[in-house]
C-alpha positions as CSV (number, residue, x, y, z in Angstrom):
1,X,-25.9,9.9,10.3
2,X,-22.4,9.0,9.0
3,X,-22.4,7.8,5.5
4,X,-19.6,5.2,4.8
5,X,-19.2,2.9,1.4
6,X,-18.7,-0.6,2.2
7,X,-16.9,-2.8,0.0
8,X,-18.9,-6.0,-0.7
9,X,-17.3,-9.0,-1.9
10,X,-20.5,-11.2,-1.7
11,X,-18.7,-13.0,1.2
12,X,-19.4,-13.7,5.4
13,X,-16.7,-11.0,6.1
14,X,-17.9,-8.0,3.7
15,X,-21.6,-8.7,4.9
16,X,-21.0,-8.5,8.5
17,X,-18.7,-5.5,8.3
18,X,-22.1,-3.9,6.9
19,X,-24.0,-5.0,9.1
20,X,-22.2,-4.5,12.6
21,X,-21.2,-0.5,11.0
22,X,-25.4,-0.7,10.4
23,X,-25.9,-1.4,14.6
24,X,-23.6,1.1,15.3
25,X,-25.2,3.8,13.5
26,X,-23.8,4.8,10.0
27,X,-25.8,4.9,7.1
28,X,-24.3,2.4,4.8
29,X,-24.0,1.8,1.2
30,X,-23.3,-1.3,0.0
31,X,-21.1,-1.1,-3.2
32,X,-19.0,-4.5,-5.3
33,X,-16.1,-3.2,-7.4
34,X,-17.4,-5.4,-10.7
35,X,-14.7,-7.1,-12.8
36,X,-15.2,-9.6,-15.1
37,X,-14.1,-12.4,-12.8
38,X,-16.4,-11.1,-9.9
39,X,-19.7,-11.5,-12.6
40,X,-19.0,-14.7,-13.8
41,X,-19.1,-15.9,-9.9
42,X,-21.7,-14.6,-9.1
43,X,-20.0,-12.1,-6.1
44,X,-22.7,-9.6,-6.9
45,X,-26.2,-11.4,-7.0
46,X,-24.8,-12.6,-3.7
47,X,-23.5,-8.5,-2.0
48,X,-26.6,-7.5,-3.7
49,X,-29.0,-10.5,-1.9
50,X,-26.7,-10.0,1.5
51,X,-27.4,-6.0,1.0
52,X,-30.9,-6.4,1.1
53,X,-31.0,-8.3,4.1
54,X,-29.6,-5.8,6.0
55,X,-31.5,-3.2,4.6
56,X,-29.0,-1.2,3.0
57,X,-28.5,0.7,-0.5
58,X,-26.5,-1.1,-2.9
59,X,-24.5,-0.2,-6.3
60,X,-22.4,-2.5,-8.2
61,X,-19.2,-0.5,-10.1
62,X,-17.8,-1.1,-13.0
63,X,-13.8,-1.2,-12.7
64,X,-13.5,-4.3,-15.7
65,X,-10.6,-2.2,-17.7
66,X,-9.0,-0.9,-14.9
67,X,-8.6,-4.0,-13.3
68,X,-7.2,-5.5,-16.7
69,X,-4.5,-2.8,-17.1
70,X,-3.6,-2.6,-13.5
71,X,-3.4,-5.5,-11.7
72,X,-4.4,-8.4,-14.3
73,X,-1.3,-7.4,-17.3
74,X,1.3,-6.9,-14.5
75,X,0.7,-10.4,-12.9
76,X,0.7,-11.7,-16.7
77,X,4.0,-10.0,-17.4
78,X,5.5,-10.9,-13.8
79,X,5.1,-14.9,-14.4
80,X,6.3,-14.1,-18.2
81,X,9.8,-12.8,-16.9
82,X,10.4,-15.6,-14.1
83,X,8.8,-13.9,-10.8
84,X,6.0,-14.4,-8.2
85,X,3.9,-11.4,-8.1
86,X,1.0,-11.2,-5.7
87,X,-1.9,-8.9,-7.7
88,X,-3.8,-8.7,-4.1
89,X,-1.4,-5.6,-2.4
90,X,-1.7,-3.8,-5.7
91,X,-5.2,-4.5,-6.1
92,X,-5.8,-3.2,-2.6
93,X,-4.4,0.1,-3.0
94,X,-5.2,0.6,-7.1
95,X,-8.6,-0.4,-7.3
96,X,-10.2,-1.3,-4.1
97,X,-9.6,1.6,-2.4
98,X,-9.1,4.2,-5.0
99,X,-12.7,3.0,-6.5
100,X,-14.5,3.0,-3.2
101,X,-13.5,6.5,-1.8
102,X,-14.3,7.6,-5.5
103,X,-17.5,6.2,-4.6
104,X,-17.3,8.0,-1.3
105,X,-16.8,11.2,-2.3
106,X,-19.8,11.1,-4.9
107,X,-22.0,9.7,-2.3
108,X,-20.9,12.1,0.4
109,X,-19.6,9.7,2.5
110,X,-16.7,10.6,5.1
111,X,-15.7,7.0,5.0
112,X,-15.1,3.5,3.2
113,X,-14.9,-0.1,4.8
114,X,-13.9,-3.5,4.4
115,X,-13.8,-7.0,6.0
116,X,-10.4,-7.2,6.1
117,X,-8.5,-8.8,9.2
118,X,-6.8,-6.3,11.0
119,X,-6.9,-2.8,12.7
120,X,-6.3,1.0,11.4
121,X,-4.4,2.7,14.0
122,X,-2.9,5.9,14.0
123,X,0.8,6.1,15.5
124,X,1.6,8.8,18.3
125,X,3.4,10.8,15.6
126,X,0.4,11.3,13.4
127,X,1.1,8.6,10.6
128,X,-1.7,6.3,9.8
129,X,-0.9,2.3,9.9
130,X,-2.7,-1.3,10.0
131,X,-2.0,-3.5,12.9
132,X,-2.8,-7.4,12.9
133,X,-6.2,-8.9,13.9
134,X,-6.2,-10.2,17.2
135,X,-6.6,-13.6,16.0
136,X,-3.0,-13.8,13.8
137,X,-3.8,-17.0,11.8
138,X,-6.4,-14.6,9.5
139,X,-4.8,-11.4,10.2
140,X,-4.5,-9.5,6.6
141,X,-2.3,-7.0,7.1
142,X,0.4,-8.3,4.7
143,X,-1.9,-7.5,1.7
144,X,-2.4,-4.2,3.2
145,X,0.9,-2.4,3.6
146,X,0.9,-0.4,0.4
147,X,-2.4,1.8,1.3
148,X,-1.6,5.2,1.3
149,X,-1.8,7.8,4.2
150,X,-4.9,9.6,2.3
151,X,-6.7,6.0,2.3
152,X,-6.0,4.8,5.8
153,X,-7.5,8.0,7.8
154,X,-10.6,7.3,6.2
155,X,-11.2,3.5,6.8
156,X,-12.9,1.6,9.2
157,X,-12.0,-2.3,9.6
158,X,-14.1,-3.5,12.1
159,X,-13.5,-7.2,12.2
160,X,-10.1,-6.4,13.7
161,X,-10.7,-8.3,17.0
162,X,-12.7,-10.9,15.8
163,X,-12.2,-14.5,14.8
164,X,-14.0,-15.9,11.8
165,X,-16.0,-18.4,14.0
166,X,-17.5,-15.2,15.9
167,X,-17.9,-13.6,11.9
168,X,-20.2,-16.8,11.2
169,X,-22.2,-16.6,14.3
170,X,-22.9,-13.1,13.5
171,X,-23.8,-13.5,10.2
172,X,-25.9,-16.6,11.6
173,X,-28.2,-14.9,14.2
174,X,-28.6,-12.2,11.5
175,X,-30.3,-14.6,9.5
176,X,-27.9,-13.8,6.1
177,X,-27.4,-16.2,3.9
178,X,-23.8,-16.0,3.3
179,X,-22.7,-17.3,6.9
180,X,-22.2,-20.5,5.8
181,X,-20.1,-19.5,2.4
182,X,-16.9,-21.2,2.2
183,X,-13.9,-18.5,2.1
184,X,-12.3,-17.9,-1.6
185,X,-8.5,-19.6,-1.3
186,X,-7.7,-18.2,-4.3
187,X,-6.5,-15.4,-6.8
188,X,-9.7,-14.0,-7.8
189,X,-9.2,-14.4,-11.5
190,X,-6.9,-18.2,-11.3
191,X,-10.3,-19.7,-10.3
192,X,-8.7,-23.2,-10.7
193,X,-5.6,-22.4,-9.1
194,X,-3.4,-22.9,-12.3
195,X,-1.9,-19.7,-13.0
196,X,-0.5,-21.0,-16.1
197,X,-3.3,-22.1,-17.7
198,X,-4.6,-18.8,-17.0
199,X,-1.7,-17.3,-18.4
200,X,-1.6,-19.3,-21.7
201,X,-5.3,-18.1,-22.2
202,X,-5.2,-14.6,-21.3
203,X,-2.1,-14.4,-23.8
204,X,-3.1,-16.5,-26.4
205,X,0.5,-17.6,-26.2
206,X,2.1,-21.4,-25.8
207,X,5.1,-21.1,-23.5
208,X,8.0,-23.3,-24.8
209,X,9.5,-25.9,-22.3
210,X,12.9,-25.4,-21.2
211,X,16.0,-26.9,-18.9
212,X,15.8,-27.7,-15.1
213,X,19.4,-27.4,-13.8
214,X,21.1,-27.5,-11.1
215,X,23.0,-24.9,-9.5
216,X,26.1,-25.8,-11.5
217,X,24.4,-25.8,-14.7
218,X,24.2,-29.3,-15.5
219,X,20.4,-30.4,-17.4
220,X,18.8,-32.4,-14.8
221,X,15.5,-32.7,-17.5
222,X,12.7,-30.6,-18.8
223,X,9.9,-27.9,-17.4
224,X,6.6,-27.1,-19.0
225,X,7.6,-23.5,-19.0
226,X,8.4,-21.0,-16.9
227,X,4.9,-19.8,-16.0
228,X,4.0,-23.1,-14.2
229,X,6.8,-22.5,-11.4
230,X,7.6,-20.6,-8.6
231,X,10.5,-20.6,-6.4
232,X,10.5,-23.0,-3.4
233,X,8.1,-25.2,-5.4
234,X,8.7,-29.1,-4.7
235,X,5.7,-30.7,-6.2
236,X,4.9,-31.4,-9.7
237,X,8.4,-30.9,-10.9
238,X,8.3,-34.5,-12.7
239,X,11.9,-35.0,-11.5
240,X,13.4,-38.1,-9.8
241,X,16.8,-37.3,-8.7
242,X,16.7,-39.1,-5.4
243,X,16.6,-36.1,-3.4
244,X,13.5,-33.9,-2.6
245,X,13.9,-31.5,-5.4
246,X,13.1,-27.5,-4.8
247,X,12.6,-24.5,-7.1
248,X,15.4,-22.4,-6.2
249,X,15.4,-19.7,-8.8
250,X,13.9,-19.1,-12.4
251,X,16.0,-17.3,-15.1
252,X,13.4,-16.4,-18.0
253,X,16.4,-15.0,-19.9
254,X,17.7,-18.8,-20.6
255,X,14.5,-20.4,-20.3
256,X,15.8,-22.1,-17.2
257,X,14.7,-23.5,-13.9
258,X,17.5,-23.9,-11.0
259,X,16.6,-27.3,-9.6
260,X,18.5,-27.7,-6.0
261,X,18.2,-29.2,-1.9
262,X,16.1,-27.7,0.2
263,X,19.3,-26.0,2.2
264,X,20.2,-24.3,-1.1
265,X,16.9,-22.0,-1.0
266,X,17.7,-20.5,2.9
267,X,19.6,-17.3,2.9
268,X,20.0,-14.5,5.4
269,X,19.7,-11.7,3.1
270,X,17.1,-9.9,0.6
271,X,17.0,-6.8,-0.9
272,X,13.7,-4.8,-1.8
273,X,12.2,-1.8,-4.0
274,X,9.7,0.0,-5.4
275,X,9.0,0.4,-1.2
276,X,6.0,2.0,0.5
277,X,6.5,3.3,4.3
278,X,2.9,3.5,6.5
279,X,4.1,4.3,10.2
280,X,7.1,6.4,9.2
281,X,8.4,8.8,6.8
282,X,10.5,8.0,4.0
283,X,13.6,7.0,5.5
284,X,17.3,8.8,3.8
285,X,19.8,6.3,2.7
286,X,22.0,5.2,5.3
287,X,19.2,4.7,7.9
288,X,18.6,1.3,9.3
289,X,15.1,0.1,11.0
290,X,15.5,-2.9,13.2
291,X,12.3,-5.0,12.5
292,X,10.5,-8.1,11.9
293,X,9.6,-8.9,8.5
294,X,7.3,-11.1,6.7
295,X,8.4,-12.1,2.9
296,X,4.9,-14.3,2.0
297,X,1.5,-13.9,3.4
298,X,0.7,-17.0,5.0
299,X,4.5,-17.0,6.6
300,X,5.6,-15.3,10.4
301,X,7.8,-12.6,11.1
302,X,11.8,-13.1,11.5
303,X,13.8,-10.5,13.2
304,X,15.9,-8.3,10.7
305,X,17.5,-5.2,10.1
306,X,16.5,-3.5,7.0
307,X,19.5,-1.1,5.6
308,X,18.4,1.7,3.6
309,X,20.3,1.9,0.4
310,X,18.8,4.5,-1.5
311,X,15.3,5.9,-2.1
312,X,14.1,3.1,-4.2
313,X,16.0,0.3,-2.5
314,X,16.6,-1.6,0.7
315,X,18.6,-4.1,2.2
316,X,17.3,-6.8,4.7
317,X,19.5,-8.9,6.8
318,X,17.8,-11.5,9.1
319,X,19.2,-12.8,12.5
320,X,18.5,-16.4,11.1
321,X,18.5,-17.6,7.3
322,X,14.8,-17.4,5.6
323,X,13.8,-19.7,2.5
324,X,12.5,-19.4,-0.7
325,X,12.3,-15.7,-0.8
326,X,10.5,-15.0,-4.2
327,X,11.3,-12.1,-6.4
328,X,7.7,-10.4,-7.2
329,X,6.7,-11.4,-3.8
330,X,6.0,-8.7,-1.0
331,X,8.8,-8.2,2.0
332,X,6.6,-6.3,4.8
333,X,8.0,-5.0,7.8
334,X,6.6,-4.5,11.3
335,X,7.1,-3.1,14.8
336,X,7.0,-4.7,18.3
337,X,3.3,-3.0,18.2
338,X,2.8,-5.7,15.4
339,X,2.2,-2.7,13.2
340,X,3.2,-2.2,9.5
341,X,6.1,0.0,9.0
342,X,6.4,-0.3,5.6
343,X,7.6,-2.5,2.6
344,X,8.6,-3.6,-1.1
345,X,8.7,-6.3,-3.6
346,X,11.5,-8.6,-3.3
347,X,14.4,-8.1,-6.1
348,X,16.6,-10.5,-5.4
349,X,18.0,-12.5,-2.9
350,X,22.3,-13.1,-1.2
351,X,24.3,-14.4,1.3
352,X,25.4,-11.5,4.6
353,X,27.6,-9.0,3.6
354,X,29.2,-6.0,5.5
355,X,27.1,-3.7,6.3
356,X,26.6,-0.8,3.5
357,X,27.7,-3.2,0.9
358,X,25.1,-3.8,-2.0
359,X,24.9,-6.0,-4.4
360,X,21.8,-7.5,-6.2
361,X,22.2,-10.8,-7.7
């Protein structure tokens, strides 16, 4: 039989991914990437419990330093200089995968898996892509756009064309004992949902308040510091200005927060970098891909032209304004096929300006 190494969470999804590649035939191994956060929550007694039901091996891993340096640091250091990074595409790509097909290759196994939302398809001209789930509203394919080439042609996703209702029912008539587990809303590690708190106690470190201004630079009162906001945030700002009041840009240099409207935080234009291209090659500056791009998770696709600008950089004009694009957050572009073509991390966002014309601000 086909070996493959099945990432397990100690959730619904993960278990039933296991279990349907089980009825089709593989011989599967069960294995949970174990960090400090996934321990303490007990993600392993439960892939290790849900393993055993479906009568498969299982190994937990131990990734606890890598996962520190790579994914935990960077989000630290991201909130610490004013952005809105989101660990999850980097932790797909720098430890999920890259510690599963580790696993894989010791274990002999010609493939991993997961019980992620969406489909690996491979594009008529031999480059290797994810395309959204059937059912779009938990379709995962935004955390997913940085996988490499190498990774994709050797996963399997198959929950791709199934709705999480269906997931349950599977799990149910399986008899396993996470069908009923409530899905994890959060950032594995902000348990509580407070990055800042997090952020104070991973560091050590107070964070001094600071000014919320507005856009002309007039002190409208004070923030709790910077790590406690993102941009487009409205509520718990503690301000009464007789206007709803929006996030619309955080400048860790002065310690400020931009306080303004919620028409001040649309704009038609964002640029990107440190990109990642899945359905085609590395583009040359000067090329343009007409698109639809995504710039959070949760959000839908608005029709835009992305302008190459150099290797490292692009330029995306939409056809209608977007709001509250976040610097740190992920910009992902896809076909008509509702395929990923590629992406970055959002630098900074402008207003429209000729074409071939850059300017980061």
């Amino acid at each position: 039989m086909t070996k493959v190494v099945v990432g397990m969470s100690g959730g619904v999804d993960s278990a039933v991914t296991a279990y349907l590649l089980k009825k089709q035939g593989y011989e599967v191994i069960g294995v949970t990437l174990r960090t400090e956060m996934s321990s303490l929550c007990c993600e392993i007694d439960e892939a290790r419990k849900a393993s055993r039901e479906i009568g498969i091996r299982y190994y937990p891993l131990n990734c606890i330093t890598e996962f520190k340096e790579r994914i935990i640091c960077p989000f630290v250091d991201g909130y610490i200089h004013g952005n809105t990074p989101n660990p999850c595409v980097f932790c797909n790509r720098l430890i999920k995968w890259e510690f599963l097909l580790h696993q894989a290759d010791i274990m002999g196994s010609s493939y991993i898996a997961t019980g992620h939302y969406a489909a690996v398809v491979k594009k008529s001209n031999g480059r290797y892509t994810v395309k959204k789930a059937l059912h779009t509203d938990k379709d995962q394919t935004y955390m997913l756009y940085r996988l490499s080439q190498a990774q994709l042609q050797r996963t399997l996703m198959p929950l791709a064309s199934l709705s999480k209702a269906e997931v349950r029912e599977i799990a149910r008539q399986a008899s396993l004992s996470v069908s009923s587990k409530k899905d994890s809303q959060e950032i594995c590690f902000v348990t509580n949902g407070k990055h800042g708190d997090f952020i104070e106690e991973f560091t050590g470190k107070s964070f001094a308040p600071g000014d919320f201004v507005n856009e002309n630079g007039e002190v409208l009162g004070k923030h709790k510091g910077l790590i406690r906001y993102t941009v487009g945030q409205r509520k718990k700002l503690g301000l009464a200005l007789g206007y709803p009041a929006y996030v619309k840009e955080i400048r860790a240099g002065e310690n400020q927060i931009v306080i303004a409207g919620k028409e001040a935080l649309d704009t038609n234009e964002i640029f990107c970098s440190d990109l990642n291209y899945m359905s085609i090659s590395e583009p040359e500056p000067g090329d343009t891909i007409d698109c639809f791009v995504k710039i959070r998770y949760r959000g839908t696709g608005y029709k835009a032209k992305v302008y190459i600008e150099s290797k490292d950089l692009v330029r995306i004009v939409f056809a209608s304004p977007v709001t509250a694009p976040s610097t740190g957050q992920s910009a992902v572009f896809y076909d008509e096929e509702d395929c990923v073509i590629g992406g970055g991390i959002i630098t900074g966002a402008g207003f429209v300006r000729e074409p071939g014309v850059s300017a980061i601000l």
